[in-house]
C-alpha positions in Angstrom: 3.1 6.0 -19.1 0.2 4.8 -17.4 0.3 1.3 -18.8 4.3 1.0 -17.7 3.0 1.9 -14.3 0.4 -0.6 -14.7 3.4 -2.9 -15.0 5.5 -2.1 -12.3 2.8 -2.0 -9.8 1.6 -5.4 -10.8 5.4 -6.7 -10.4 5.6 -4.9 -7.2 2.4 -6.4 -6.0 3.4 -9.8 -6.9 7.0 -9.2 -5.5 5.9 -8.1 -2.0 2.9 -11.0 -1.6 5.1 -13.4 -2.3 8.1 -11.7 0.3 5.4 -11.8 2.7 4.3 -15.1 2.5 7.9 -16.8 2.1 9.0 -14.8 5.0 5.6 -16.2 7.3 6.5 -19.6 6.3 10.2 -19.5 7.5 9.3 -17.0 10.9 6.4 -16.0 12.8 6.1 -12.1 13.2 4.4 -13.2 16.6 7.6 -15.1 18.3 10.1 -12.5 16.8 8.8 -9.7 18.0 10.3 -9.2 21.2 13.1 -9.5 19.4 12.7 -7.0 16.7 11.6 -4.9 18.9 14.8 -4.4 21.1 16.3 -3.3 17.2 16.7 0.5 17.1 16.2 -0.1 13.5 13.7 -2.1 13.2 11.8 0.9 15.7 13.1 3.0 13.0 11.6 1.4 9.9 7.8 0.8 11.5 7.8 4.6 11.9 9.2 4.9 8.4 6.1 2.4 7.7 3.6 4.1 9.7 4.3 7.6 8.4 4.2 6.5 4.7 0.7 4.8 5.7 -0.2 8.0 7.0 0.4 10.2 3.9 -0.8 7.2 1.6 -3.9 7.2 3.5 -4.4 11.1 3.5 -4.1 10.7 -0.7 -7.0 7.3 -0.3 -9.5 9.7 2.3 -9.5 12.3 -1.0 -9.8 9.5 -3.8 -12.7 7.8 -1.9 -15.9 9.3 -1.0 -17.3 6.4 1.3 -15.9 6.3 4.7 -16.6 2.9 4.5 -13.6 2.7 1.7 -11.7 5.1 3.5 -11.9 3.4 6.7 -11.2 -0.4 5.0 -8.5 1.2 3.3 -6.6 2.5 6.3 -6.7 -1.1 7.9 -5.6 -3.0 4.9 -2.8 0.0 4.2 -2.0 -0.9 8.2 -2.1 -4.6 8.1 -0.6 -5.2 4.6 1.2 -2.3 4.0 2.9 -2.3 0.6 0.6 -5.2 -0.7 -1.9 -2.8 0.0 -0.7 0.4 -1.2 0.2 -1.8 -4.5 -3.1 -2.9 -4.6 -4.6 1.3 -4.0 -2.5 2.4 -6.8 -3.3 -0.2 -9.3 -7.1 0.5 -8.8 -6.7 4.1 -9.6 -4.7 2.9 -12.4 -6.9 0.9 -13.9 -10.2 3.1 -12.7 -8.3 6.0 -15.2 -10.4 5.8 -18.5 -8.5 5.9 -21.8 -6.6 9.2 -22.7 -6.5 10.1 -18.7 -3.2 10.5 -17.7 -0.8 11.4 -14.4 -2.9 14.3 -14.0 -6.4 12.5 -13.4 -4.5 9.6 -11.7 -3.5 12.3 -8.6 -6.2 14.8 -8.7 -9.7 12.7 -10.0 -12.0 11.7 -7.1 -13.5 8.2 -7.3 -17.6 9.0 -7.9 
């Protein structure tokens, strides 16, 4: 199981750097944003974004100890977003040591 995560999170990482960057080099974030903006669903999906930062964040302040970490992790969650959270899970991933499974993955606190 863990190594199948391993997998997807490693695809999903990939996908969404490169949907990032593809999408910067066709449109600036900066000059659409009035635009967006005016969307009610675009308003709609950066509260989606922001409240699934929130509760991945919550789950990063107990894995971490250092608020250093805690604190770098709640920019990058908030300036990358999924890259980020990508990035989160596959560390804890590959921080699990061998016979460690789902359960160690949640609960275990980095030390």
């Amino acid at each position: 199981m863990i190594a199948t995560l391993k997998v997807i999170f490693s695809v999903l990482f990939v996908w969404m750097c490169y949907v990032v960057i593809s999408t910067s080099i066709q449109s600036s974030l900066f000059k659409e944003w009035d635009f967006l903006g005016s969307i009610p669903w675009m308003r709609a999906t950066l509260w989606d974004f922001y409240a699934n930062v929130l509760v991945i964040f919550i789950w990063a302040c107990y894995k971490e100890k250092s608020w250093t970490l805690k604190i770098l992790w709640l920019v990058l969650l908030v300036c990358l977003g999924s890259i980020a959270s990508c990035a989160f899970v596959l560390i804890q991933l590959f921080r699990l040591k061998p016979g460690e499974g789902l359960k160690e993955f949640f609960s275990k606190q980095n030390g």
